[in-house]
KOLBASE-919933 format. One line per 5 residues: their letters; for each residue x, y, z of N, C-alpha, C, CB. Coordinates in Angstrom, 2 decimals, m for minus. Glycine has a CB too. Example, Ala and Ser with C-alpha at 12.3 -4.5 7.8 and 13.67 -1.06 7.14 Angstrom:
<nulos>
as> 13.19:m5.69:7.80:12.30:m4.50:7.80:13.20:m3.30:7.80:11.31:m4.47:9.05 ~ 12.85:m2.25:7.08:13.67:m1.06:7.14:12.90:0.03:7.87:14.08:m0.60:5.72
</nulos>
This chain:
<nulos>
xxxxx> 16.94:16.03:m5.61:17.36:14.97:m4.68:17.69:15.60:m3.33:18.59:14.19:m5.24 ~ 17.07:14.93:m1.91:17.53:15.78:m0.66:19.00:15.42:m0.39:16.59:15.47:0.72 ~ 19.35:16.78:0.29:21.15:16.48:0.87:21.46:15.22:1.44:21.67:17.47:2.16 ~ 22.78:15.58:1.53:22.97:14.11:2.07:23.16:13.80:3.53:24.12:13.55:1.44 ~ 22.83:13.01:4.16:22.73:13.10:5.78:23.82:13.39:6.22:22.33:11.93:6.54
xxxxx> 23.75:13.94:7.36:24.77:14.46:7.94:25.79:13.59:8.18:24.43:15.04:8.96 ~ 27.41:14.18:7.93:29.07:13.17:8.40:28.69:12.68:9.94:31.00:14.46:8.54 ~ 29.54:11.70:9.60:30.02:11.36:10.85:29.20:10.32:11.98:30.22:12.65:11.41 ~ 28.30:10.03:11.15:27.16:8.97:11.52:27.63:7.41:11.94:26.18:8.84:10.19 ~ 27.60:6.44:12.16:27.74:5.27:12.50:27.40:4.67:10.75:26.69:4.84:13.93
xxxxx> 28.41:3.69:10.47:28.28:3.10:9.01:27.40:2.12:9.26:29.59:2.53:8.27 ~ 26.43:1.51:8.11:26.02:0.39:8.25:26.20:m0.69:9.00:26.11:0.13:7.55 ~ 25.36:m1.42:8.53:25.44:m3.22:9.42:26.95:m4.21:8.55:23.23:m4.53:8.87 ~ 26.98:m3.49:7.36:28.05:m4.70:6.82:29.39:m4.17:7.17:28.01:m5.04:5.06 ~ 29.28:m2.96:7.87:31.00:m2.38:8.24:31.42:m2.56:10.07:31.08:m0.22:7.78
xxxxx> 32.34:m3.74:9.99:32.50:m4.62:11.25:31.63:m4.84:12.26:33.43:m4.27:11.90 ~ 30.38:m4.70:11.65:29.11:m5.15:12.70:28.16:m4.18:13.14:29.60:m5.70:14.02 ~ 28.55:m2.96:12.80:28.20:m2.40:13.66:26.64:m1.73:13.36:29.27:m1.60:13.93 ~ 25.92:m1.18:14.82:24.12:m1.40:14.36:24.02:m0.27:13.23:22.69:m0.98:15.91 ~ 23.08:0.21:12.63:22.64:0.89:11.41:22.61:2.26:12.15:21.13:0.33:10.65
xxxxx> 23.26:3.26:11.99:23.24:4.77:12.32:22.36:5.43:11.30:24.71:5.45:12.29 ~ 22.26:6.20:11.78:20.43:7.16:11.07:21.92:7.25:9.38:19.49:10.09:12.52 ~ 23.06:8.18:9.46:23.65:7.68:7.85:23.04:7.01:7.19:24.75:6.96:7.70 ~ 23.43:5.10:8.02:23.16:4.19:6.74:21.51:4.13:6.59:23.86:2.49:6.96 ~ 20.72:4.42:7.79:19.19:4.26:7.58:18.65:5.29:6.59:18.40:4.44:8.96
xxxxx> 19.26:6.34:6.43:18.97:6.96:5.30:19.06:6.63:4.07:19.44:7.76:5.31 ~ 20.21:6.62:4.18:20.67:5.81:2.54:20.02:4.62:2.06:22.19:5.25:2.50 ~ 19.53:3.70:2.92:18.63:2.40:2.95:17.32:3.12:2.43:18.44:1.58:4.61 ~ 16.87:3.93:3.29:15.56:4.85:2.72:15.39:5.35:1.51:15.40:5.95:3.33 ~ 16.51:5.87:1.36:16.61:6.86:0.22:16.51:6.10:m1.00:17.93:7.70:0.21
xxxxx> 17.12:4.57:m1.42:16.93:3.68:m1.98:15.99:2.77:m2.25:17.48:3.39:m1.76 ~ 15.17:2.58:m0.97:14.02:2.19:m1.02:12.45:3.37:m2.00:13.96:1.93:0.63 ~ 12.74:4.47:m1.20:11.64:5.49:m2.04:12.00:5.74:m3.31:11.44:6.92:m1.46 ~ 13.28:5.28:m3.78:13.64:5.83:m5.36:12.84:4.75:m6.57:15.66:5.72:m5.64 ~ 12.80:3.23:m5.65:12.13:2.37:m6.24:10.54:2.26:m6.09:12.72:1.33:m5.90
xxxxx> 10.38:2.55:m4.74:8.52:2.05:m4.44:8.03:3.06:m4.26:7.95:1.10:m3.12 ~ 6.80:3.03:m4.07:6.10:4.19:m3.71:5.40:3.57:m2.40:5.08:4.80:m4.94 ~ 5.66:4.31:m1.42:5.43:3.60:m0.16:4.86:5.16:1.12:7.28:2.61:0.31 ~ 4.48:4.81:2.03:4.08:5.55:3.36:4.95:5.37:4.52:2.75:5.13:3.81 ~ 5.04:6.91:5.08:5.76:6.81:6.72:5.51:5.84:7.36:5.41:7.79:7.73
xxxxx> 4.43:4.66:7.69:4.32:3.48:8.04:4.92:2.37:7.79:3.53:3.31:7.88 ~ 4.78:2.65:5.91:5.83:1.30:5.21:7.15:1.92:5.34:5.56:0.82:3.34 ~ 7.64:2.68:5.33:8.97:2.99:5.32:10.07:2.38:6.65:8.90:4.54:5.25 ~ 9.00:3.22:7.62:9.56:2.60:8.61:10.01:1.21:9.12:9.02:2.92:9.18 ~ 8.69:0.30:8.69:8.47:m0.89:8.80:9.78:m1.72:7.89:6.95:m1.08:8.34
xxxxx> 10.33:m1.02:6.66:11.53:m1.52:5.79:12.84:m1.17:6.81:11.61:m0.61:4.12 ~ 13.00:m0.41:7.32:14.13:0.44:8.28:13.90:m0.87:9.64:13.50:2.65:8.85 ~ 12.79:m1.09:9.90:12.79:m1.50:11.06:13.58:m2.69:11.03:11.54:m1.62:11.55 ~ 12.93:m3.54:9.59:13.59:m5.14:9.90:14.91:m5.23:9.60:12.96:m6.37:9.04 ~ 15.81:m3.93:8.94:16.93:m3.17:8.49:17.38:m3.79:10.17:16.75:m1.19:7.94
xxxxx> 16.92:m2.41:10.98:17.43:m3.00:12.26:17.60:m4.06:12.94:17.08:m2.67:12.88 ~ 16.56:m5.09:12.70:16.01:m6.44:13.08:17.39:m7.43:12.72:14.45:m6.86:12.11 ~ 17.36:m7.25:11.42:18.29:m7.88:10.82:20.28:m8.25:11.35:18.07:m7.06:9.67 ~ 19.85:m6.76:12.04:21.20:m6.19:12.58:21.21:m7.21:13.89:21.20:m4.28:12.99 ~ 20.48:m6.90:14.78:20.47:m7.51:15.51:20.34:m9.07:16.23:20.14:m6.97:15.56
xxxxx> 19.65:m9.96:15.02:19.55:m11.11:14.82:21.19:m11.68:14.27:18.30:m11.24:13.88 ~ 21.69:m10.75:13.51:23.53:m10.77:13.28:23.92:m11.05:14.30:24.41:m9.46:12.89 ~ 24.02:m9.84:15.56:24.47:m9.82:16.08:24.60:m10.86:17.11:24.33:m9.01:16.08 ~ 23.45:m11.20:17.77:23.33:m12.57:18.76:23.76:m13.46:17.89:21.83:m13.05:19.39 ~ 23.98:m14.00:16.90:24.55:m14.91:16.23:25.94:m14.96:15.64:23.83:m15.06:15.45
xxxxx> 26.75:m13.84:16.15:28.24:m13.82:16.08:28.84:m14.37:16.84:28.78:m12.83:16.11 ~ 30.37:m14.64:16.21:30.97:m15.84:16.93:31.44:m15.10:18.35:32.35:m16.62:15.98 ~ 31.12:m14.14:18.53:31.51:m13.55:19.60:30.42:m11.93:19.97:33.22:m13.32:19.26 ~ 29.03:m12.53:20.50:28.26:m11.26:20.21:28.41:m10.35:20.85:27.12:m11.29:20.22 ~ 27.98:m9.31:21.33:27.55:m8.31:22.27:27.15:m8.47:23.54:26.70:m7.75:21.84
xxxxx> 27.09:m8.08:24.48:26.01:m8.31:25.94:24.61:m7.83:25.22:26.47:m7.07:27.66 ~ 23.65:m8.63:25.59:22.61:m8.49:25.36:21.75:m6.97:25.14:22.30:m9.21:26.19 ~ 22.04:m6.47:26.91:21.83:m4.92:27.38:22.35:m4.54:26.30:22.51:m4.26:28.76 ~ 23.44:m4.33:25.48:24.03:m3.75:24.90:23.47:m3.61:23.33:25.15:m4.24:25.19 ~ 23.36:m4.88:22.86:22.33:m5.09:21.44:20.97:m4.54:21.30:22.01:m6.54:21.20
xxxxx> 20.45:m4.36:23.04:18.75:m3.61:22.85:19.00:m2.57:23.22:17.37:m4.07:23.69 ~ 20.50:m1.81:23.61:20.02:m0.50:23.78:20.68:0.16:22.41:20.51:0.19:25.29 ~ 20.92:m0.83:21.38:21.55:m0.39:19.76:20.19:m0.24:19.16:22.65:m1.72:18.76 ~ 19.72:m1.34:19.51:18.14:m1.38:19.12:17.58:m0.59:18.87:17.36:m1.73:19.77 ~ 17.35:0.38:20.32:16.64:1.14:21.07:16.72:2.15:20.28:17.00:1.31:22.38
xxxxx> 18.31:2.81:20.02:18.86:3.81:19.22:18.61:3.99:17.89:19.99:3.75:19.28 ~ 18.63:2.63:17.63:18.34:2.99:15.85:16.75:2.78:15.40:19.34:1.74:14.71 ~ 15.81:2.52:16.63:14.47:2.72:16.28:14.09:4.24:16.51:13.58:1.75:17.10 ~ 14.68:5.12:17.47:14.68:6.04:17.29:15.39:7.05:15.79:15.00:6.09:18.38 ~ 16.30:6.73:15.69:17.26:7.16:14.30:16.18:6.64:13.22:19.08:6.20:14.11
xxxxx> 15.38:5.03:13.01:14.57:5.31:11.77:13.60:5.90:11.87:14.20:4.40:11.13 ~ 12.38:6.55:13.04:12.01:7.47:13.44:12.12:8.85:12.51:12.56:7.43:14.52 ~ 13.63:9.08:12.75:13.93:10.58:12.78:13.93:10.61:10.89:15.76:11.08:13.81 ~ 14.75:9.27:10.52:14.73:9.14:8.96:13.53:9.67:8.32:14.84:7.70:8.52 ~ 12.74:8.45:8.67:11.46:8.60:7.97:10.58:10.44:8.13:10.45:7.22:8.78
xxxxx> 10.75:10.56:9.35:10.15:12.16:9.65:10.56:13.32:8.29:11.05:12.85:11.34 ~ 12.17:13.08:8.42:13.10:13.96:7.72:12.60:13.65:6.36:14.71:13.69:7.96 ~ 12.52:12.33:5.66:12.35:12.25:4.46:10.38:12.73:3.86:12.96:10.64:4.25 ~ 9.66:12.77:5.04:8.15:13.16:4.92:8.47:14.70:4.99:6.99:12.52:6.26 ~ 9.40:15.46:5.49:9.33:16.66:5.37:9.57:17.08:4.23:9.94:17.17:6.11
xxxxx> 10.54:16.15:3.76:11.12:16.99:1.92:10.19:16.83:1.16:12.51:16.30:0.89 ~ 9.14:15.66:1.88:7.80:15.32:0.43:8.62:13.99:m0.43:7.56:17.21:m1.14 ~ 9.53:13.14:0.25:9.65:12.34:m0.42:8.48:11.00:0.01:11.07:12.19:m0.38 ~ 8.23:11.41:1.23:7.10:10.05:1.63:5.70:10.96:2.27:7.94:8.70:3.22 ~ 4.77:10.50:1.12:3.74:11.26:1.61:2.45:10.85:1.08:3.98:12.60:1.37
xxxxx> 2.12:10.29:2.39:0.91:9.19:2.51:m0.34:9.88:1.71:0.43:8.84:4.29 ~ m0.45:11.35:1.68:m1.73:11.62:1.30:m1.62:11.25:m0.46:m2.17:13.31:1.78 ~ m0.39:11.99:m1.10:0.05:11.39:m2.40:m0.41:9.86:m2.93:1.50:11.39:m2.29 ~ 0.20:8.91:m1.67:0.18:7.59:m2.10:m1.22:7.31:m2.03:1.05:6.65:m1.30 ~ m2.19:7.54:m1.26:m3.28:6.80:m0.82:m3.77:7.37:m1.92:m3.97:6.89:0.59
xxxxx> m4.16:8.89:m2.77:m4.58:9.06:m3.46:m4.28:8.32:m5.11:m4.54:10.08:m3.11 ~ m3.12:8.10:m5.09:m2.71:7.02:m6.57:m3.10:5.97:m6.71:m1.44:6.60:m6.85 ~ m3.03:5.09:m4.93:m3.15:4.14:m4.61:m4.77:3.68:m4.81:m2.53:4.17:m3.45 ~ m5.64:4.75:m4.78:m6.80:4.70:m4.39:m7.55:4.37:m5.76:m7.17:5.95:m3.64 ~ m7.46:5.82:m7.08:m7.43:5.67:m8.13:m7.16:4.73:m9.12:m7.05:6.25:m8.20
xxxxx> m5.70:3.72:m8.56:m5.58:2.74:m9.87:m6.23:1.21:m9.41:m3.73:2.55:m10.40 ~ m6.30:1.56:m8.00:m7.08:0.38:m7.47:m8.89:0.43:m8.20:m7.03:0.58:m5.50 ~ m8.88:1.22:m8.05:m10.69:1.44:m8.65:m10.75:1.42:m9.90:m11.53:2.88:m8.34 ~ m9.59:1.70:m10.82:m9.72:1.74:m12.19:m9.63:0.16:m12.19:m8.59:2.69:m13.09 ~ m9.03:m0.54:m11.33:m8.89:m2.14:m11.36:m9.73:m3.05:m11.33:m8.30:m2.58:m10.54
xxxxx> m11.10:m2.36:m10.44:m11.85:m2.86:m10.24:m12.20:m3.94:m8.85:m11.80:m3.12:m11.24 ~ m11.56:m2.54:m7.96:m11.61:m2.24:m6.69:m12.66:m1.89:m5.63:m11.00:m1.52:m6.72 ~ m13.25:m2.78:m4.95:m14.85:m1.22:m4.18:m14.06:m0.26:m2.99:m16.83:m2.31:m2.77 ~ m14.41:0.20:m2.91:m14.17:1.19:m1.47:m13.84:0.81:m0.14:m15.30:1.87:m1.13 ~ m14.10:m0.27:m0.29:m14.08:m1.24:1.35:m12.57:m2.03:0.95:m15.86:m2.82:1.67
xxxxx> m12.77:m2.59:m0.21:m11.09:m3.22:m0.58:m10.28:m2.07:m0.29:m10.72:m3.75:m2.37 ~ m10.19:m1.04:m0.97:m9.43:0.04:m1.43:m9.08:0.50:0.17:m10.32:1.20:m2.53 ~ m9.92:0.87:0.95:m9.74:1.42:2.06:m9.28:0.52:3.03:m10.77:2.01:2.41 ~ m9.24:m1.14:2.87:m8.49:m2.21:3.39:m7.14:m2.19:3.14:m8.95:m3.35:2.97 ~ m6.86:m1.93:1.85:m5.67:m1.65:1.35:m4.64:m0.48:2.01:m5.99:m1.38:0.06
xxxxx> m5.26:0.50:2.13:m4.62:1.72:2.17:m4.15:1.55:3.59:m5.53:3.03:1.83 ~ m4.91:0.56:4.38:m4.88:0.46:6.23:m3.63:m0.28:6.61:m6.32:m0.54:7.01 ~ m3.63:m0.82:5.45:m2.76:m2.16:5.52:m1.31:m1.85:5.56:m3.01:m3.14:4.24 ~ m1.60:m0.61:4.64:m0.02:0.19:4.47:0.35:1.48:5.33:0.15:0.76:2.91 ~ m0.65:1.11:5.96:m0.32:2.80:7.36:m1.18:4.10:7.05:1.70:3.69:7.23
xxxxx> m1.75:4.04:6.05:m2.34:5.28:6.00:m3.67:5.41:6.75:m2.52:5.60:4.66 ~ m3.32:6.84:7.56:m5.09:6.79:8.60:m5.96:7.00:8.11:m5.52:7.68:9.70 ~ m7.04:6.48:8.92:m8.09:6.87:8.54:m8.98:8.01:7.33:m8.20:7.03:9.47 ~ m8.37:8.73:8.29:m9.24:9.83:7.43:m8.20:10.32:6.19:m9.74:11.35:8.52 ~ m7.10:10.16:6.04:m6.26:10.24:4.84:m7.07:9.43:3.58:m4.72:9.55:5.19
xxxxx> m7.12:8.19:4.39:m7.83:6.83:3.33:m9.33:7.75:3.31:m8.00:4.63:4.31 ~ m9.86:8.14:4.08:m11.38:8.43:3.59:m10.99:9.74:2.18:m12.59:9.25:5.30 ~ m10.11:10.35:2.45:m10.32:11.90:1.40:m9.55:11.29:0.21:m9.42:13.73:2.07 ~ m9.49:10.01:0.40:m8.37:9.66:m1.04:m9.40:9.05:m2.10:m6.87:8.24:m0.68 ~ m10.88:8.45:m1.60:m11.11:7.22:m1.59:m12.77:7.98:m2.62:m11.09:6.27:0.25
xxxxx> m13.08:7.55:m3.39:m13.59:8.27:m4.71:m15.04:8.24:m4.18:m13.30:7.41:m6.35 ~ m15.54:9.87:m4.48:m16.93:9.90:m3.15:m18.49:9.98:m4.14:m16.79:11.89:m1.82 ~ m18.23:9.22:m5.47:m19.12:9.36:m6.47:m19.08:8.29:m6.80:m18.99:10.21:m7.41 ~ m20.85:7.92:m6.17:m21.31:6.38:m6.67:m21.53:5.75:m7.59:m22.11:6.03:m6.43 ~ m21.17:6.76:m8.78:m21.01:5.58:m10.29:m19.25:5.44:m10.47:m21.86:6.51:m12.25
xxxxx> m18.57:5.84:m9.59:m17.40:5.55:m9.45:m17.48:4.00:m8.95:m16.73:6.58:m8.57 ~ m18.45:3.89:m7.73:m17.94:2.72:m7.37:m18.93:1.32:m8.28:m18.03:2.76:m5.59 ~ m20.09:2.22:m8.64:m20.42:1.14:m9.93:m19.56:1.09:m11.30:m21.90:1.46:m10.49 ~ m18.84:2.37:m11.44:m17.71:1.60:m12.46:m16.79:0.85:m12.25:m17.02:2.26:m13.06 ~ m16.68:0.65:m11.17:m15.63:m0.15:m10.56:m15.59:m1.71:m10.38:m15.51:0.33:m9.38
xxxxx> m17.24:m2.00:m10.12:m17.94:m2.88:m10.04:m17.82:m3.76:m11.34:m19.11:m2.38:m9.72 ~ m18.68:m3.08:m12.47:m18.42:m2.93:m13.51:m17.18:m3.56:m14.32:m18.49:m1.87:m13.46 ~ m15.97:m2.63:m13.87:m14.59:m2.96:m14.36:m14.30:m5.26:m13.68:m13.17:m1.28:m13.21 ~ m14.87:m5.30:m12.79:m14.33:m6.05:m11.88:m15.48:m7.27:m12.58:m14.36:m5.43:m10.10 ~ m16.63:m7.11:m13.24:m17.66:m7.82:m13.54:m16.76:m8.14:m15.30:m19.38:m6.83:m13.32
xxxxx> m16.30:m7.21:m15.65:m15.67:m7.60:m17.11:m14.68:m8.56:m17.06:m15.02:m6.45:m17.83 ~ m13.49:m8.29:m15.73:m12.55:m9.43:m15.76:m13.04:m10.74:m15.01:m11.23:m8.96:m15.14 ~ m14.21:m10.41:m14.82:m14.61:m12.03:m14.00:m15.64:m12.34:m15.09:m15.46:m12.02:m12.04 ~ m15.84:m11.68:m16.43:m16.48:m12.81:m17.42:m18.14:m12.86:m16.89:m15.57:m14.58:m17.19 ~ m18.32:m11.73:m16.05:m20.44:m11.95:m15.46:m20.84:m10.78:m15.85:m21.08:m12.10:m13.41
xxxxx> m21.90:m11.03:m15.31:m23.08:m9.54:m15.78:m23.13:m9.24:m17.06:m22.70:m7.99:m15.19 ~ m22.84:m8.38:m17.09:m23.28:m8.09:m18.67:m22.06:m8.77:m19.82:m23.37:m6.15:m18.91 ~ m21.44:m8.75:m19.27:m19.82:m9.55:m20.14:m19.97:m11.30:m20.05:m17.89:m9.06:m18.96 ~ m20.81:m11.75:m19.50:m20.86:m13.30:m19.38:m21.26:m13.91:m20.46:m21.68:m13.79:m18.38 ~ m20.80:m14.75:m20.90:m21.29:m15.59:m22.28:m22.83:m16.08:m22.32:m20.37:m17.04:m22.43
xxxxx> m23.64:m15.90:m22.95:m24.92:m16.34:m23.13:m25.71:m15.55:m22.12:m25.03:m17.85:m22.99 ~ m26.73:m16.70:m21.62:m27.84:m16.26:m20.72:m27.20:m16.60:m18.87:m29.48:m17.35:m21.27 ~ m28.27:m16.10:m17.95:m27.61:m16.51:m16.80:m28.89:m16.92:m15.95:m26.60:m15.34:m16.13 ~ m29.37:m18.23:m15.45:m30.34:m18.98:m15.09:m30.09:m17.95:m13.47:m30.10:m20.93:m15.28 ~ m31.03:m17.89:m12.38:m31.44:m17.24:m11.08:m30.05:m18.26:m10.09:m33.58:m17.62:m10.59
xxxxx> m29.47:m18.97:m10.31:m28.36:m19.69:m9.67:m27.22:m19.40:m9.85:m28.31:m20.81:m9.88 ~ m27.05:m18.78:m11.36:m25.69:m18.13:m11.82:m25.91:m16.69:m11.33:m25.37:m18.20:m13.58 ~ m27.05:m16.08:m11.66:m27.10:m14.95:m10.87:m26.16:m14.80:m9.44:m28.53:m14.86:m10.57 ~ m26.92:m15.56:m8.60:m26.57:m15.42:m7.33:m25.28:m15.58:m7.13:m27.20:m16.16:m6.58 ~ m24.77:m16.30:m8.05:m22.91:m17.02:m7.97:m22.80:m15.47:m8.43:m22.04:m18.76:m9.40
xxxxx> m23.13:m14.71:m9.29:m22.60:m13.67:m9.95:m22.64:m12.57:m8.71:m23.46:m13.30:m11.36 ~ m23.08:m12.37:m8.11:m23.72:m11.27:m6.97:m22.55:m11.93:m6.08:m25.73:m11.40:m6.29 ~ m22.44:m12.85:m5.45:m21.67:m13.16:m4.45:m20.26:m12.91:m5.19:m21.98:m14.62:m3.85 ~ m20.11:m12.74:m6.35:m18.45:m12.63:m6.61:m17.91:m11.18:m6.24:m18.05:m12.92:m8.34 ~ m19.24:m10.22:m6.48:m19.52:m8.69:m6.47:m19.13:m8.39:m4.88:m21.31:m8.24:m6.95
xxxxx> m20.29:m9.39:m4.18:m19.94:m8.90:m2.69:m18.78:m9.36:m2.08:m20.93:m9.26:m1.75 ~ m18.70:m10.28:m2.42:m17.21:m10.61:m1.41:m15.72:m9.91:m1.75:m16.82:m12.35:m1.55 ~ m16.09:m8.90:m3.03:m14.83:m8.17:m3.24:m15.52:m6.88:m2.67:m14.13:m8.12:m4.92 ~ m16.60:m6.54:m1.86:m17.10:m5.55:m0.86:m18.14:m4.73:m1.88:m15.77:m4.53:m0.11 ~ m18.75:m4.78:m2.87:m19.50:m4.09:m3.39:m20.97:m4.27:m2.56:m19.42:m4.40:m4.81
xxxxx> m21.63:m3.58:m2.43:m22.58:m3.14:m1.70:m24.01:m4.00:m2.45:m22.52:m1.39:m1.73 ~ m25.03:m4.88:m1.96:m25.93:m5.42:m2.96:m27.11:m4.24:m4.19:m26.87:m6.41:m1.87 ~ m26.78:m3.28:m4.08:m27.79:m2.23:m5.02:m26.57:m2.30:m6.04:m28.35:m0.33:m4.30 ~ m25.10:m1.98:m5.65:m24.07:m1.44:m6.80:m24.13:m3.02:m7.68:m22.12:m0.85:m6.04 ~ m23.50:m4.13:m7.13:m23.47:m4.91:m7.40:m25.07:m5.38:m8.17:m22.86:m5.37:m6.39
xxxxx> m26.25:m5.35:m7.99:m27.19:m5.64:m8.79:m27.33:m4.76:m10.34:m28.33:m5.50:m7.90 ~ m26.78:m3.71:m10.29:m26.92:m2.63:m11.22:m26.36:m3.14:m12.08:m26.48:m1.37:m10.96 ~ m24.49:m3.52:m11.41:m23.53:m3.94:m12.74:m23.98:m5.59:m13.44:m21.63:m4.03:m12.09 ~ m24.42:m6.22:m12.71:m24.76:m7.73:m13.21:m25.86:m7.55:m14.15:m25.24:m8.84:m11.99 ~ m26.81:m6.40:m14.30:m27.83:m6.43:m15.25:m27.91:m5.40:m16.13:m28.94:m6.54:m14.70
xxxxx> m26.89:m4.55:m16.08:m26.36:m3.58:m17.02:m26.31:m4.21:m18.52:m24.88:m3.13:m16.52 ~ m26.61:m3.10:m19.22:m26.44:m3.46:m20.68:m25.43:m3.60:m21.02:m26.86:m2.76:m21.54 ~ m25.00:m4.48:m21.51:m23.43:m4.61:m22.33:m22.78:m3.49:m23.07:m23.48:m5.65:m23.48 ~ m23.20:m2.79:m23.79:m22.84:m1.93:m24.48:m22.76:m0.60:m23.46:m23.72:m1.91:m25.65 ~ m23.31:m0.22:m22.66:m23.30:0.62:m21.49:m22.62:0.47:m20.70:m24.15:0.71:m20.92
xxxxx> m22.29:m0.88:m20.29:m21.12:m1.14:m19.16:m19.54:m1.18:m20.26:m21.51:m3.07:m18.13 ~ m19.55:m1.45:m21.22:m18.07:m1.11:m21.78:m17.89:m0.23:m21.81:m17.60:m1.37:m22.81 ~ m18.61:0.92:m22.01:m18.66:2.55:m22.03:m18.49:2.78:m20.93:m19.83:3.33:m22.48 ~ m18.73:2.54:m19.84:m18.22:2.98:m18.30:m17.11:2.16:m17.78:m19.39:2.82:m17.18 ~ m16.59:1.11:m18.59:m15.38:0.85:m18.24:m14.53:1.41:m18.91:m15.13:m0.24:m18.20
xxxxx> m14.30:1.60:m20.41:m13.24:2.63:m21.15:m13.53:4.15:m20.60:m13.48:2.60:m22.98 ~ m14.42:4.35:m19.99:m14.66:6.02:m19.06:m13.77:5.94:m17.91:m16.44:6.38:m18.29 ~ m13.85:4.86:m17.37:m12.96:4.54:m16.52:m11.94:4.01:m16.34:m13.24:4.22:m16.04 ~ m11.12:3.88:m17.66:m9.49:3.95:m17.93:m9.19:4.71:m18.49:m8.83:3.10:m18.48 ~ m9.99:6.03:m18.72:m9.45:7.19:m19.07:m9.33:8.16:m18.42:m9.84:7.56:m19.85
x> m9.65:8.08:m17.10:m9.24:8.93:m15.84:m8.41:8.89:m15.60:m9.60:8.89:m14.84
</nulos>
């Protein structure tokens, strides 16, 4: 567990008002990463409305602050969750390359394509090229994935009976609009049944 932030900090928002000192933004942090698994982006973004929160208090007390005065608390403690989040990426408690890579993996075992997955990862702050080295670079990965995603939607080779050139196409469009590519997506819809369960239990055993 990292030390504990340094004495003498400014207490929280619930101790007589006052704005969130890097102390309580830690401790807010520190609580937050013990539960989620999150990125220097999301972290911050939890710290931020931390602050937000503070300050929306504050203009709404029966007796608030001068304004100047509430944005330059603001000001301070966007810098202080700043410094949080930095401090806690140094110990390796928040570390985007970690997450994007877990993140990346159980999404595809889900039955995820690469374009979702890498939508995902954007969504939560991780750059670019973090999301590219996380993001699985072997194309029967992303036809198992396909695959996985064709079993819980009941098509391709998992669909009950036969499938007339109209269900097809309904079947293909379910493929693409979760971003599978039209070659990956044709492969898994006409895959053998018995071949595509074998590449989906291959692919919950990674």
């Amino acid at each position: 567990m990292p030390a504990s932030p340094p004495s003498g900090q400014a207490p929280g928002p619930a101790a007589a008002g006052n704005p969130p000192g890097e102390a309580a933004l830690y401790e807010a942090a520190m609580a937050h990463v013990a539960r989620y698994a999150t990125t220097r982006a999301g972290l911050a973004r939890v710290l931020d409305r931390r602050v937000d929160r503070w300050a929306r208090a504050a203009r709404e007390a029966p007796e608030p602050p001068e304004p100047e005065d509430i944005a330059a608390a603001v000001a301070a403690a966007r810098v202080a969750v700043r410094a949080v989040v930095a401090r806690l990426a140094g110990l390796g408690a928040v570390d985007d390359a970690a997450f994007a890579a877990a993140r990346a993996h159980s999404l595809t075992r889900a039955g995820r394509s690469r374009l979702a997955v890498a939508a995902h990862l954007a969504a939560r702050g991780v750059d670019k090229q973090t999301a590219r080295a996380a993001l699985p670079d072997d194309p029967e990965a992303e036809l198992a994935a396909a695959v996985a995603l064709a079993r819980r939607r009941r098509i391709g080779p998992f669909r009950r009976g036969t499938a007339d050139a109209e269900a097809l196409r309904r079947e293909l469009g379910v493929l693409a609009r979760a971003g599978f590519a039209q070659p990956v997506a044709q492969r898994a819809v006409h895959m053998d049944a018995e071949a595509a369960e074998a590449m989906v239990l291959r692919l919950r055993q990674t």
